[in-house]
PDB file of the backbone (N, CA, C, O) and the ligand in Angstrom, with CONECT records:
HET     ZN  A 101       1
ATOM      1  N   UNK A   1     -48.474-148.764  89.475  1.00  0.00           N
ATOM      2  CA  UNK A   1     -48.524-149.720  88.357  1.00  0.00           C
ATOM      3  C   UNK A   1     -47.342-149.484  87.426  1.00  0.00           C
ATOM      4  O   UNK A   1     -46.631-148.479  87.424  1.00  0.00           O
ATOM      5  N   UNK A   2     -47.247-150.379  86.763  1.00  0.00           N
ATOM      6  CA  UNK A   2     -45.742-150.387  85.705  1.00  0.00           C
ATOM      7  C   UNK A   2     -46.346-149.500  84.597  1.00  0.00           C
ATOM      8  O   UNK A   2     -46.941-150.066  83.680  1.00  0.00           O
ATOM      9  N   UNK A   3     -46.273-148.566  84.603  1.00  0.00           N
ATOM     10  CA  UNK A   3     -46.526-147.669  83.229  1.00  0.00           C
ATOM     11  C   UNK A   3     -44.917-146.599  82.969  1.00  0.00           C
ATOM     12  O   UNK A   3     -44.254-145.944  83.773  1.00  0.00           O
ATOM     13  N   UNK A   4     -44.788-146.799  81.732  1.00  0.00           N
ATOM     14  CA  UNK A   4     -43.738-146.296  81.060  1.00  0.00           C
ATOM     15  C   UNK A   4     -43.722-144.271  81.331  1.00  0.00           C
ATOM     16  O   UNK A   4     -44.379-143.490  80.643  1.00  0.00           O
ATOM     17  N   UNK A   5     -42.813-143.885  82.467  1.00  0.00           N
ATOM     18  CA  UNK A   5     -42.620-142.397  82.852  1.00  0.00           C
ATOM     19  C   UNK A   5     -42.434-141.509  81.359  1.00  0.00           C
ATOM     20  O   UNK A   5     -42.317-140.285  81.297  1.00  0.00           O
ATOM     21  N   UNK A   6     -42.441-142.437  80.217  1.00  0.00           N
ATOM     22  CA  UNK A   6     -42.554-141.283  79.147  1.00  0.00           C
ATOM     23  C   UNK A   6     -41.761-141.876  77.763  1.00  0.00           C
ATOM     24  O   UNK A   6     -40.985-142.762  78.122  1.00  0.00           O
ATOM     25  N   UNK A   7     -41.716-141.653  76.239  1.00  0.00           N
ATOM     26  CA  UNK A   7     -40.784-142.552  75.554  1.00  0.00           C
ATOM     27  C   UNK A   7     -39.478-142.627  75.891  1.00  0.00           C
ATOM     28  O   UNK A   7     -38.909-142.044  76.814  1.00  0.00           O
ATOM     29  N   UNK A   8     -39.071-143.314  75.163  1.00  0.00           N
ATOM     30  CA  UNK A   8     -37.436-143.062  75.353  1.00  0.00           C
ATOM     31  C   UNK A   8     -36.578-143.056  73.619  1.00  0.00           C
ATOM     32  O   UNK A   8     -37.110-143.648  72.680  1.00  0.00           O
ATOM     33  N   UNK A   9     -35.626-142.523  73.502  1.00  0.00           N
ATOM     34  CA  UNK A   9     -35.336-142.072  72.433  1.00  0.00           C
ATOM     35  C   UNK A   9     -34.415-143.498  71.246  1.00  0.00           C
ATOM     36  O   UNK A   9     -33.590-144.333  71.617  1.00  0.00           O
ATOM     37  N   UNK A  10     -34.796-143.352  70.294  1.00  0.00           N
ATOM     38  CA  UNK A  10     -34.010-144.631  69.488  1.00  0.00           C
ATOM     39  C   UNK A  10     -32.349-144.725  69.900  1.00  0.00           C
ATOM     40  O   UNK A  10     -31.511-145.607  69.716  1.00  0.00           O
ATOM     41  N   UNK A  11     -32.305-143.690  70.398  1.00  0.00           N
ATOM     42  CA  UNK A  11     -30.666-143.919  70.422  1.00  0.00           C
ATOM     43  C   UNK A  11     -30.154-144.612  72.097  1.00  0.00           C
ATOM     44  O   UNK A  11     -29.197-145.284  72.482  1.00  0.00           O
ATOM     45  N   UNK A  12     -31.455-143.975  72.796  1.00  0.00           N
ATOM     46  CA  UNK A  12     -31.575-144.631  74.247  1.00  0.00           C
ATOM     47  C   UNK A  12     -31.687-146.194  74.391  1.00  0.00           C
ATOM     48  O   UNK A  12     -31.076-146.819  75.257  1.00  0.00           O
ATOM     49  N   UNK A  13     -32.573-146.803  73.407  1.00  0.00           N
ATOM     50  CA  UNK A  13     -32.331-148.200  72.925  1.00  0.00           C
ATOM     51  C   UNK A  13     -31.858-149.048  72.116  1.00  0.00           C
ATOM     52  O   UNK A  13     -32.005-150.255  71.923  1.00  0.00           O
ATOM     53  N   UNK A  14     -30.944-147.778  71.431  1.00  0.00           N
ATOM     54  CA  UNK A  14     -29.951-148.760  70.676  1.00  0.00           C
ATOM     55  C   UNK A  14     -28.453-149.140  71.612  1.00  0.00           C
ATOM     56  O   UNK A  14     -27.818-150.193  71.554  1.00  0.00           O
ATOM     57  N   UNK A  15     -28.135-147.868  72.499  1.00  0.00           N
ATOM     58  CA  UNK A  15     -27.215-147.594  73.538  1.00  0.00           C
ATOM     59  C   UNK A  15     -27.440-148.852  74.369  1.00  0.00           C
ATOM     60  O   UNK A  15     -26.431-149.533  74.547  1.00  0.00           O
ATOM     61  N   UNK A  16     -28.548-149.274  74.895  1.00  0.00           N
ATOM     62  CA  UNK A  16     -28.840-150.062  76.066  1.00  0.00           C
ATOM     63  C   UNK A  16     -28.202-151.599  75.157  1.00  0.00           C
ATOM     64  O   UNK A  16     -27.217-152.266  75.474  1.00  0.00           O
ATOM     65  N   UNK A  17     -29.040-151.803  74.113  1.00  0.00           N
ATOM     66  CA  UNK A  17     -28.840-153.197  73.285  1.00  0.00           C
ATOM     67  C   UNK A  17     -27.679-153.374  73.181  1.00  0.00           C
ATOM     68  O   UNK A  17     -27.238-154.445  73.596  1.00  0.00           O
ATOM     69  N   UNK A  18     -26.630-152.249  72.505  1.00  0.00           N
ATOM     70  CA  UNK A  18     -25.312-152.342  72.464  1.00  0.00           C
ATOM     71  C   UNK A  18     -24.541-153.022  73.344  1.00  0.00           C
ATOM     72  O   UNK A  18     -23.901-154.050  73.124  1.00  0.00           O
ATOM     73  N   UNK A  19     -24.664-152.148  74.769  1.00  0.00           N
ATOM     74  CA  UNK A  19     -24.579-152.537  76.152  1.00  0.00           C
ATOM     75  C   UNK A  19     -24.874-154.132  76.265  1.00  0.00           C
ATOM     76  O   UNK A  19     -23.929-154.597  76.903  1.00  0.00           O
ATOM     77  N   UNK A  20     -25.474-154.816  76.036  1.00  0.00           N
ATOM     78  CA  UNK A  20     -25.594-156.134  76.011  1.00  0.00           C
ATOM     79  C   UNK A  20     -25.206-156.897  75.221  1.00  0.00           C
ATOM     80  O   UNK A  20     -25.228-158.114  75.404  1.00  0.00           O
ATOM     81  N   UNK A  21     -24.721-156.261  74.055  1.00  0.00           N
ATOM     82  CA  UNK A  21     -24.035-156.881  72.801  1.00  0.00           C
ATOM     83  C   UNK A  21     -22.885-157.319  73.315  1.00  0.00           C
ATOM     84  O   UNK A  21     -22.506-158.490  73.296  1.00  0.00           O
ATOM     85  N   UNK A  22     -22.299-156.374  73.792  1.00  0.00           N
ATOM     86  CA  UNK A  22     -20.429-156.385  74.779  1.00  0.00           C
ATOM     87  C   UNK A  22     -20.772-157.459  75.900  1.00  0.00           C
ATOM     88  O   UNK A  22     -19.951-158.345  76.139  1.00  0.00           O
ATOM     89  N   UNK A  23     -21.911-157.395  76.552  1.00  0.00           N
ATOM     90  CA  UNK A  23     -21.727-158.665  77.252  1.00  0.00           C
ATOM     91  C   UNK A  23     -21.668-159.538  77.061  1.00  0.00           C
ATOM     92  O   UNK A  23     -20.920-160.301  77.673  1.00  0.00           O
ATOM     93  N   UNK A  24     -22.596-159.956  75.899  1.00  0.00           N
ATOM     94  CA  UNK A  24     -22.909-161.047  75.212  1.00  0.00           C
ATOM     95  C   UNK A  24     -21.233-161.845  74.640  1.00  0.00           C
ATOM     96  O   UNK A  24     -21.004-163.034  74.865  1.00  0.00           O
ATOM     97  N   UNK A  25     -20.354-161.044  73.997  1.00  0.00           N
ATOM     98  CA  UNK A  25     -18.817-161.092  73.212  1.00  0.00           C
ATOM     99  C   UNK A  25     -18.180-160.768  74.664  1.00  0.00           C
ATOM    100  O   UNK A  25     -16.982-161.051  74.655  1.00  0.00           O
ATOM    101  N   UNK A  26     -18.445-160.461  75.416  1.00  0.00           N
ATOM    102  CA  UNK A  26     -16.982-160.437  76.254  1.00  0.00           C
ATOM    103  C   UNK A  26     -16.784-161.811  76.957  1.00  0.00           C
ATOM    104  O   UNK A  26     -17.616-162.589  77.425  1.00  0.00           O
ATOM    105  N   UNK A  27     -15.480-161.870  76.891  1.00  0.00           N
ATOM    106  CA  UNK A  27     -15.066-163.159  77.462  1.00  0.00           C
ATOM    107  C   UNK A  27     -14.430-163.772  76.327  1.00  0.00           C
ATOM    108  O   UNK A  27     -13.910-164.887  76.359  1.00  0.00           O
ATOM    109  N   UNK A  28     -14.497-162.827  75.073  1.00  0.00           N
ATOM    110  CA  UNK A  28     -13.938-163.665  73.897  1.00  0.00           C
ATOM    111  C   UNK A  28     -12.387-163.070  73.651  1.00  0.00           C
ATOM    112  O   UNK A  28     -12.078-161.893  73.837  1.00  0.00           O
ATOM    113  N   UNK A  29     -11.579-164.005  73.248  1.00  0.00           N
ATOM    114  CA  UNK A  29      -9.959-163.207  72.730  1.00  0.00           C
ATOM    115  C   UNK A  29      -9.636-163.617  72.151  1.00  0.00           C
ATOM    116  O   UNK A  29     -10.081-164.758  72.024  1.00  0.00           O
ATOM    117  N   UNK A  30      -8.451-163.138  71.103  1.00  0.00           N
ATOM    118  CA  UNK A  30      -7.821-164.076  69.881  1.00  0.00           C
ATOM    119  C   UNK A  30      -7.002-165.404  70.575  1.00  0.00           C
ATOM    120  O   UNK A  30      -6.479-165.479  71.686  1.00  0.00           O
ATOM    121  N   UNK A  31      -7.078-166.239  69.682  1.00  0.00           N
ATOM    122  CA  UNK A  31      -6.430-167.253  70.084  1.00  0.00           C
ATOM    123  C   UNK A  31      -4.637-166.978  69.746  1.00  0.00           C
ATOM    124  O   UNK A  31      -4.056-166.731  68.690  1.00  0.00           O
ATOM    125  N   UNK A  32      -4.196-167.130  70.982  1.00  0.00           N
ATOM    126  CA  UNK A  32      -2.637-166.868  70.746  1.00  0.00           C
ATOM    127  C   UNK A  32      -1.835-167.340  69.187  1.00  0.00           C
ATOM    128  O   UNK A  32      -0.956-166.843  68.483  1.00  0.00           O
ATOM    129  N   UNK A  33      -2.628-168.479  69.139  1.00  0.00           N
ATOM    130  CA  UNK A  33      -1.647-169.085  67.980  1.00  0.00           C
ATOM    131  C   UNK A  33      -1.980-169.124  66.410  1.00  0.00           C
ATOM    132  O   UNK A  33      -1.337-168.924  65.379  1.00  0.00           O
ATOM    133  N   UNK A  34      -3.556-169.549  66.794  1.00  0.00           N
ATOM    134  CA  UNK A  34      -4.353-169.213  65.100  1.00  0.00           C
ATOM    135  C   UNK A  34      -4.862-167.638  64.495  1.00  0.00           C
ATOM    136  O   UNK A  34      -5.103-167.421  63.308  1.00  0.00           O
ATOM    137  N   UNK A  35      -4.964-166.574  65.652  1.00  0.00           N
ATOM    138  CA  UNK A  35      -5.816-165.211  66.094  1.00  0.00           C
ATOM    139  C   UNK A  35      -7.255-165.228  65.445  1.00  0.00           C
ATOM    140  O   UNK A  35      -7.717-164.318  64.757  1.00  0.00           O
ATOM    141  N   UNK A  36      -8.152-166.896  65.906  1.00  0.00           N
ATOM    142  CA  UNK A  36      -9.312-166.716  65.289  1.00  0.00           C
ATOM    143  C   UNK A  36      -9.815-166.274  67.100  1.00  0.00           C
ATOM    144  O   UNK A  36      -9.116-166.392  68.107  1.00  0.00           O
ATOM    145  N   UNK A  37     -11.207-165.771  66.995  1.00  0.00           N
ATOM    146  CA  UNK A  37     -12.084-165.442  68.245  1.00  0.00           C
ATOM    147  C   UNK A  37     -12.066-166.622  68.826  1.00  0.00           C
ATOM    148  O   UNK A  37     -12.086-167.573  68.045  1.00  0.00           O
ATOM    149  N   UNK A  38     -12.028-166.900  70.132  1.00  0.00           N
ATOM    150  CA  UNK A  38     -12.075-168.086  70.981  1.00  0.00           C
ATOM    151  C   UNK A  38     -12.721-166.947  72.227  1.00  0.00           C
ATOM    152  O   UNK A  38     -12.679-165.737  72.448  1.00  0.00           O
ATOM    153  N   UNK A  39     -13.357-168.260  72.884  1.00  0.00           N
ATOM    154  CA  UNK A  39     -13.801-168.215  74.560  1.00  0.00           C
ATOM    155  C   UNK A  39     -12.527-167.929  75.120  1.00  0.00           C
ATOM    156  O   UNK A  39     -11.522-168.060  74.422  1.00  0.00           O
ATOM    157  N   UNK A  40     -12.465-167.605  76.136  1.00  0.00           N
ATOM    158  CA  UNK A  40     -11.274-167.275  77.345  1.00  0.00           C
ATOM    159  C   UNK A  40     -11.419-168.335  78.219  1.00  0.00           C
ATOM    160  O   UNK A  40     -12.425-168.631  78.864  1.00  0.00           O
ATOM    161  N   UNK A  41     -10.272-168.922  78.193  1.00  0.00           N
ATOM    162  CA  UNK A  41      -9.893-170.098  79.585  1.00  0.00           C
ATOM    163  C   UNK A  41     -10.624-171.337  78.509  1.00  0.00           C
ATOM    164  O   UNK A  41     -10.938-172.192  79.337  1.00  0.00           O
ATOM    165  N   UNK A  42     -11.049-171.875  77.154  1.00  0.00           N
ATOM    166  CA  UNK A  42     -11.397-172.776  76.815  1.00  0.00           C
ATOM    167  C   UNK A  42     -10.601-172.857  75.654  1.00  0.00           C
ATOM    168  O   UNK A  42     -10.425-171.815  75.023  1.00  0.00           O
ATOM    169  N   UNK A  43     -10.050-173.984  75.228  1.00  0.00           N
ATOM    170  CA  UNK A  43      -9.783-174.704  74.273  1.00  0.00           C
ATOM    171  C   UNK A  43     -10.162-173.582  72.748  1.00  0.00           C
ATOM    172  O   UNK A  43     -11.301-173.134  72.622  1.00  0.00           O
ATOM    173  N   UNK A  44      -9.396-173.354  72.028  1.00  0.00           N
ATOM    174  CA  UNK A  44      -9.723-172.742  70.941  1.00  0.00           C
ATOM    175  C   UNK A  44      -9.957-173.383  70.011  1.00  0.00           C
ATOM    176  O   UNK A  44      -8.925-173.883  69.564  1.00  0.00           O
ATOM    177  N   UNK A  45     -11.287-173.768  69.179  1.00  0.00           N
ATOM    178  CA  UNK A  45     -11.930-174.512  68.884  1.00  0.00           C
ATOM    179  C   UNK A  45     -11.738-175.045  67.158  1.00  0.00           C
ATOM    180  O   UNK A  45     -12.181-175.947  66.447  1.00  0.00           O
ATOM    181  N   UNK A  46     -10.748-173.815  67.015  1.00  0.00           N
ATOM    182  CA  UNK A  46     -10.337-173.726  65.900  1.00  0.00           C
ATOM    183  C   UNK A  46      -8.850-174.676  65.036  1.00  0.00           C
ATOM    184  O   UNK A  46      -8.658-175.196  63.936  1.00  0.00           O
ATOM    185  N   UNK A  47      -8.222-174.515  66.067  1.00  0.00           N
ATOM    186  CA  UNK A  47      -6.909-175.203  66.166  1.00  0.00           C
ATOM    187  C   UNK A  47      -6.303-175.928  67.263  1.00  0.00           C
ATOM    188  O   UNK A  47      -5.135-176.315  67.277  1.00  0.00           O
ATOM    189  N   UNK A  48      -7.372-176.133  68.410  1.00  0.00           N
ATOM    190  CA  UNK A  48      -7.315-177.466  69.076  1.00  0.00           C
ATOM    191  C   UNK A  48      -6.198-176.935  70.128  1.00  0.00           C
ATOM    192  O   UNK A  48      -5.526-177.786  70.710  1.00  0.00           O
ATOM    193  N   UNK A  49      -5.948-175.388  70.427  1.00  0.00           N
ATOM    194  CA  UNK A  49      -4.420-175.286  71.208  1.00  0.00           C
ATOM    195  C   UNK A  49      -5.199-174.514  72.379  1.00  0.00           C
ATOM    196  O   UNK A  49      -6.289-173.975  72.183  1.00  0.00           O
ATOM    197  N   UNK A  50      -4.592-174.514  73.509  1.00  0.00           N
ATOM    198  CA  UNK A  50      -4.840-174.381  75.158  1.00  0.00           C
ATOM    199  C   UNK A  50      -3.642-173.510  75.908  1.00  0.00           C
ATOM    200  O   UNK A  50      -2.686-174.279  75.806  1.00  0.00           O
ATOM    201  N   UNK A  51      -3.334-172.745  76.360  1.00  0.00           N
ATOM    202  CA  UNK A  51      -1.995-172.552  76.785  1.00  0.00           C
ATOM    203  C   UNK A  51      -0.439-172.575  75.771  1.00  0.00           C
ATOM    204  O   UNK A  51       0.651-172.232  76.231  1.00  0.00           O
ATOM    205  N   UNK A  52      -0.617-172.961  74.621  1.00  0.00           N
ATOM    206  CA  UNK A  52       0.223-172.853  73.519  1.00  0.00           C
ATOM    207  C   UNK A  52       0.862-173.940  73.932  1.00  0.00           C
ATOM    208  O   UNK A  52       2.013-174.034  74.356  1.00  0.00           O
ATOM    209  N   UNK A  53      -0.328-175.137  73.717  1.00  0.00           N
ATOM    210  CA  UNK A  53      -0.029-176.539  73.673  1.00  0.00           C
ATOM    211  C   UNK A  53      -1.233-177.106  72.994  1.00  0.00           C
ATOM    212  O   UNK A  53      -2.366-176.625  72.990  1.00  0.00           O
ATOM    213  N   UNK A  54      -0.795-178.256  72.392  1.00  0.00           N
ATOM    214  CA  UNK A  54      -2.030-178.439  71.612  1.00  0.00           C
ATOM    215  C   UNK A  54      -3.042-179.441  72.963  1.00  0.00           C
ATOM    216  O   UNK A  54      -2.789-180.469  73.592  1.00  0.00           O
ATOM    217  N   UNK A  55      -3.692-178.920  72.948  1.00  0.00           N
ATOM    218  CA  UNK A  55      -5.178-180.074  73.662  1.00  0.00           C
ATOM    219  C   UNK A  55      -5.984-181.746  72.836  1.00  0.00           C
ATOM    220  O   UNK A  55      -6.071-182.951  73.070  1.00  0.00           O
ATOM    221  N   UNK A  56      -6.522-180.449  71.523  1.00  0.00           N
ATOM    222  CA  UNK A  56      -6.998-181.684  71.024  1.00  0.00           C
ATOM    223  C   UNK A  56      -6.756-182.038  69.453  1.00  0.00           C
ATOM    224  O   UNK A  56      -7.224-181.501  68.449  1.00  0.00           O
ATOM    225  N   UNK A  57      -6.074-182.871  69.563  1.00  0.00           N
ATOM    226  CA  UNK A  57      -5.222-183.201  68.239  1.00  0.00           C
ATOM    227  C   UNK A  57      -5.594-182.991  67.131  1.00  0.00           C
ATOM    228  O   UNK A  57      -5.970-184.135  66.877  1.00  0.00           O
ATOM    229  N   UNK A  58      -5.836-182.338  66.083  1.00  0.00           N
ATOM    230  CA  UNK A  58      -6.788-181.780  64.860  1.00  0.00           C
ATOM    231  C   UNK A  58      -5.664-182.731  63.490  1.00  0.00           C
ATOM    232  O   UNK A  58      -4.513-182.689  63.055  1.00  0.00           O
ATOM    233  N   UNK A  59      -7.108-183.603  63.255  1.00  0.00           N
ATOM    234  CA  UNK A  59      -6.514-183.830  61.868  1.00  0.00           C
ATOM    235  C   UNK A  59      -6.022-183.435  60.491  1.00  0.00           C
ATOM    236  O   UNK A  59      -5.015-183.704  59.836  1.00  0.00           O
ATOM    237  N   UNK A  60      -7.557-182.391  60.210  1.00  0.00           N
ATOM    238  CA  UNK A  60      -7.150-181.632  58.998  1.00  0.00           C
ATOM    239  C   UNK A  60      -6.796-180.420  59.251  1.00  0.00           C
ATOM    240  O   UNK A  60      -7.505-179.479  59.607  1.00  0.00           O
ATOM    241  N   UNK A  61      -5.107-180.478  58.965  1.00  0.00           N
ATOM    242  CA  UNK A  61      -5.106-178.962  59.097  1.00  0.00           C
ATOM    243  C   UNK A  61      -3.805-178.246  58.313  1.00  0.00           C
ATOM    244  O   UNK A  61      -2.621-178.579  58.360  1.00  0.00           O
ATOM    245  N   UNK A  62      -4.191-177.577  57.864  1.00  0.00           N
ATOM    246  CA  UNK A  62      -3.392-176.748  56.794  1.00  0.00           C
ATOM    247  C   UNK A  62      -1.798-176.821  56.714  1.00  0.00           C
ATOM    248  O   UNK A  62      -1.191-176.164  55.869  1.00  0.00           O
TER     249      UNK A  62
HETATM  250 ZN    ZN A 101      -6.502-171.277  67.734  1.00  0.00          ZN2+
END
């Protein structure tokens, strides 16, 4: 039966959560041109640029 072999220590489950935190953020990088967090391989959502070309034309912008 599924019964727990014994506790496990706060730091044993903060370690594990962590561990999923990084998965959760990886895949993310600065955006070459603005350096806000963007997805990898998508459109940076921030300043509309792709490859250090713009994608999608942003009206308001500084
Ligand atoms: Zn950007």
């Amino acid at each position: 039966m599924g019964v727990p072999q014994g506790r496990r220590s706060k730091a044993r489950g903060r370690r594990r959560r962590a561990e999923i935190m990084k998965l959760k953020t990886s895949g993310f990088v600065l955006c070459s041109k603005c350096h806000e967090p963007k997805q990898s391989h998508r459109v940076c959502p921030s300043c509309g640029y792709y490859k250090n070309r713009e994608v999608i034309p942003q009206e308001a912008q500084a």
